[in-house]
KEZADO-765685 format. One record per residue (C-alpha): y, z, x. Coordinates in pm, whole numbers, plus 50000, padded with zeros to 5 digits. Layout:
N
YZX ...
! end
This chain:
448
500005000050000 503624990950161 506445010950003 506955041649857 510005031649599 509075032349196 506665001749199 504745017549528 504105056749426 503315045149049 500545023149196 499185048649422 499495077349274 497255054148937 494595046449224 494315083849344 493625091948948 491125065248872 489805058849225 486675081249338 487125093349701 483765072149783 484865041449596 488065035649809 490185047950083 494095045550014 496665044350275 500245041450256 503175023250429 506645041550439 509265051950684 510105082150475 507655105450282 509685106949952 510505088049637 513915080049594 515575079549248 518085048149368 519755053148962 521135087549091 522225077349383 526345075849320 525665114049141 524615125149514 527615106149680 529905121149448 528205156749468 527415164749093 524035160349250 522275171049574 520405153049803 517285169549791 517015166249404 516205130649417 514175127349699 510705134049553 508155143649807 504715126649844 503155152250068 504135183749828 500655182449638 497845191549812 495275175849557 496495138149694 494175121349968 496845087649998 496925085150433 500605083550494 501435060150786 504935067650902 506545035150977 507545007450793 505564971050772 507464944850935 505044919850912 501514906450720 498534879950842 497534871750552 494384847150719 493644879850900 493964903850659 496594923950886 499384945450840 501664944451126 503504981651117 506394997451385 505695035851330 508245061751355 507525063151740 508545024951758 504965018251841 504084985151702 500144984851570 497694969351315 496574978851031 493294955950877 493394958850490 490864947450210 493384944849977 496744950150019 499924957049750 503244943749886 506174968649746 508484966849999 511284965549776 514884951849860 517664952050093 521504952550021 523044913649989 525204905050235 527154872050270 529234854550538 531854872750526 533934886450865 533334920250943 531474925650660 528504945850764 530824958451055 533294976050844 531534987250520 529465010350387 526195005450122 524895022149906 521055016649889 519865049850082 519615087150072 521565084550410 524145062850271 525435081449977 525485116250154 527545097550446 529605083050193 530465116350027 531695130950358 533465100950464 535765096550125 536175137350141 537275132650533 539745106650408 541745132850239 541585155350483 542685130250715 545725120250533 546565151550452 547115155550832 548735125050912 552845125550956 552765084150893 553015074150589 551305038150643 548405055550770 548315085550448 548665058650181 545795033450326 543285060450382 543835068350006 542795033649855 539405028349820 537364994449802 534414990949579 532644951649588 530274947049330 530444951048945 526474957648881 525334995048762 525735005449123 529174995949205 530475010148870 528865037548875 529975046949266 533755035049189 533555055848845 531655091249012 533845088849335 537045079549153 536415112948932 535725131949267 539005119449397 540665128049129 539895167249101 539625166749473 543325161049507 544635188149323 543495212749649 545735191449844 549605203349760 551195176350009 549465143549879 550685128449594 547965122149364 549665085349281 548755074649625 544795080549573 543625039849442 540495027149352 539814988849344 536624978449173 536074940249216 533444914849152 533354879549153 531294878248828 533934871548524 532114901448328 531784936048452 527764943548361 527534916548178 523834928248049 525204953547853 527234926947630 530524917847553 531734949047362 529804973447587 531264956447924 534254960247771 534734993547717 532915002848029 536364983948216 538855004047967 537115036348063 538155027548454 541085011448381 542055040648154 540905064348511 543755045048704 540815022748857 542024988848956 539084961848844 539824926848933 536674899748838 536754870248961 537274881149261 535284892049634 536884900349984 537564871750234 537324896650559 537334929550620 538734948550902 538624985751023 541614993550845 542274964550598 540184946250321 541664904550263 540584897949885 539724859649785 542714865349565 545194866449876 545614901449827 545104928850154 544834961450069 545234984650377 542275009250352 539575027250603 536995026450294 535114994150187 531695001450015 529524974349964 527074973549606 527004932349542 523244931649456 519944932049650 517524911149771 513794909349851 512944927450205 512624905750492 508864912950489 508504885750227 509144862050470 506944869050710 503954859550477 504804820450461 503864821350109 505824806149775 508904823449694 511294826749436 515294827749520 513604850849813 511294870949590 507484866949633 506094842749380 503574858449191 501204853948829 501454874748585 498504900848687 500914902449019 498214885049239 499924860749503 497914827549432 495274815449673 494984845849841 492274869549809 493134909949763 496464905649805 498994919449531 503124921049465 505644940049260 508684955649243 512074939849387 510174915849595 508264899149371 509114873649073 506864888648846 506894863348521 508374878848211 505944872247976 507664892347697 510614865547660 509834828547582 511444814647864 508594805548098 510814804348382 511824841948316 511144865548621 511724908148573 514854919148696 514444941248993 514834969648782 513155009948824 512135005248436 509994974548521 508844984048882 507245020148710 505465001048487 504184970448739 502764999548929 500805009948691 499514975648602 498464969048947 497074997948997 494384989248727 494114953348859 493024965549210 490604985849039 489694960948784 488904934849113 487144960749300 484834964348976 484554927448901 486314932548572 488984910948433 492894914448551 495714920248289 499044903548310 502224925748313 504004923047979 507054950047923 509644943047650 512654956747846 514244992747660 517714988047753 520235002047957 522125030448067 525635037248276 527035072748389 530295071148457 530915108048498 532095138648315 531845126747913 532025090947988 529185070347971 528045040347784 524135027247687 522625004647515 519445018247471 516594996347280 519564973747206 522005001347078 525355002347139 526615036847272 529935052547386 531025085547532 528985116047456 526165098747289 525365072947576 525745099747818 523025122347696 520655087047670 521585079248014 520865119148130 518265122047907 516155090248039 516885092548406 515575130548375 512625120848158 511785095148426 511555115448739 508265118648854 507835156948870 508885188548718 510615202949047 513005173849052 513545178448638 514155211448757 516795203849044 518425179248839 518715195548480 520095227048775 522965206948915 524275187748600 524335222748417 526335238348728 528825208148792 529245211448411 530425245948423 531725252548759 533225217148809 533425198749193 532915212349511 534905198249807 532395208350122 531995185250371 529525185050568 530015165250901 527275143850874 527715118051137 531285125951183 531685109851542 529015081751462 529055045651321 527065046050947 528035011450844 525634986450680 524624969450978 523405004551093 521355011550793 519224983150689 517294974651039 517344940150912 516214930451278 513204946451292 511124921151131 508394895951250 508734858751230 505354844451115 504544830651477 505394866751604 503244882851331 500544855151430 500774866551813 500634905551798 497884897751532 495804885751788 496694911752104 497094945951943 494574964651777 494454992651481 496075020951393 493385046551380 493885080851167 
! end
């Protein structure tokens, strides 16, 4: 098994249940033993939540027999039946497989754009959002030291790219933090603290709909946030962002959210893909290839509960959950001779936190606002973490940011050292097939 986001930990944790210990050994691929909740992730970087709460851990049970490798796969042989993993101890090694299920999930999209992954942060890790929290804390701090005014008023404006569930919800929980954050401060003036939320889509979330979208943008708008569509940056620079609008806004804070795509690993296979994402059937198998399975975020997974037969699943946590689960049954189901089942999931809607009372959902396609969509948007992301310590943690911090408001700590984390996207997503560390091929054919196992 490779990955140990939603799609991964569904799948194994299925096999462990339904698996006999002398009918199969399971081992799993991951550079970190935890499940991350990525939906919560903007609740951490603003601090409603901590870090801890959403980072589930695999090895807390004592009843599971999963191997964890720690490491993360950077390359598969699929004529060898080899996965090519770099452990924790940069060791590079082999790991043969029967069958194998390819979760590897995504990596933050990046374009061409000058200084992009120099000069801004993402928002796709555990690492990432607690960074982020210190940073925009630090930039108060920092101008409320600073004696030049150019320098106080651009370390107050804030950059958000990307108009997706992550990006709104970042710009809408960091905007809030800002906000009650400045009132400790007696020499800034609160009118100087700006947040710019911009996408070049001409809708902000445009799956929630028209009238949904909508209010989600009067909500910010109504916060003081600046959201511009239409429009993405042209270059970014340690201390200014250049918009495709002609606009520079002088700032030391750029966070990048403009959508994912499939982990390099995908490439590395050789095999059919999909605007990057492993082509797959509908039982998740990857055609012509024997024991070999995909899901998840790299993986166009037909959506066979739409009539479009072109339709793929979004790379969404409600989807990945249940492909787990589905796959899980299919590797049994092959190792049994039985017959596979496709994946069929009529999607249940969608939920946005935007902090405090503000919130809008459209759960199974109905329209919510304010404190209605905000309990369906608790109430699901808390009925969908995996265990009862995390329900615990979680229910614990919204309950005690509800009463006692924001804290202001920060931490240090990396103070003095770089924590920009480039230094995050280890998009370098990757096999090309010929590579894969090579150490294939010099290196041997990874024994336990």
């Amino acid at each position: 098994m490779v990955g140990a986001g939603f799609a991964g930990v569904e799948c194994v944790r299925r096999l462990e249940r339904k698996l006999s210990p002398d009918e199969a050994d399971v081992t799993l691929v991951t550079p970190f033993a935890y499940q991350l909740y990525l939906p919560l992730l903007p609740q951490v970087a603003s601090g409603v939540l901590t870090p801890q709460s959403i980072a589930v851990s695999l090895r807390r049970s004592k009843k599971y027999r999963t191997r964890i490798i720690p490491g993360g796969a950077i390359g598969v042989d699929l004529k060898s039946k080899v996965c090519v993993i770099r452990t924790i101890t940069d060791e590079i090694v082999n790991e043969p497989y029967d069958y194998i299920v390819l979760a590897p999930g995504s990596i933050t999209r990046t374009f061409d754009i000058p200084g992009l992954t120099e000069h801004a942060f993402g928002m796709k890790t555990l690492a990432e959002a607690a960074y982020i929290r210190d940073h925009v804390i630090s930039q108060l701090d920092l101008a409320d030291a600073s004696q030049d005014p150019a320098e106080r008023a651009a370390r107050l404006q804030f950059v958000v790219v990307g108009g997706g569930y992550a990006g709104t919800e970042t710009a809408a929980c960091l905007q809030k933090l800002t906000h009650a954050a400045v009132k400790r401060y007696p020499r800034i003036d609160p009118s100087l603290i700006k947040w710019h939320l911009i996408d070049i889509a001409p809708k902000l979330m445009p799956e929630l709909g028209d009238k949904l979208g909508r209010s989600a943008q009067e909500i910010l708008r109504r916060r003081g946030i600046d959201v511009s569509l239409g429009v993405s940056i042209e270059k970014a620079g340690p201390d200014e962002v250049t918009f495709t609008d002609g606009r520079v806004v002088p700032t030391r804070t750029l966070i990048w959210t403009a959508g994912v795509v499939a982990s390099p690993l995908i490439a590395t296979l050789g095999a059919e893909t999909i605007r990057g994402r492993l082509a797959v059937t509908a039982e998740m198998t990857l055609p012509g290839q024997d024991g070999v399975f995909a899901l998840g975020d790299s993986a166009a997974v037909p959506d066979k509960a739409k009539d479009d037969d072109s339709a793929v699943c979004p790379p969404t946590a409600q989807h990945a959950m249940r492909q787990g689960k589905v796959v899980a049954d299919n590797v049994i189901a092959t190792l049994r001779g039985q017959a596979l089942k496709p994946y069929v999931h009529k999607d249940l809607g969608l939920v946005v936190d935007l902090g405090g009372k503000d919130a809008v959902s459209k759960p199974l396609g109905i329209e919510l606002r304010g404190l209605p969509a905000q309990f369906a948007a608790r109430g699901y992301h808390w009925m969908a973490l995996r265990t009862n310590v995390a329900k615990v943690r979680v229910a614990t911090n919204w309950t005690l940011n509800a009463l006692a408001g924001d804290d202001f700590v920060r931490t240090g984390f990396q103070a003095r050292k770089p924590a920009k996207l480039k230094d995050f997503e280890y998009t370098d560390a990757y096999l090309t097939p010929e590579q894969v091929r090579a150490q294939v054919e010099g290196t041997p196992r990874l024994d336990p």
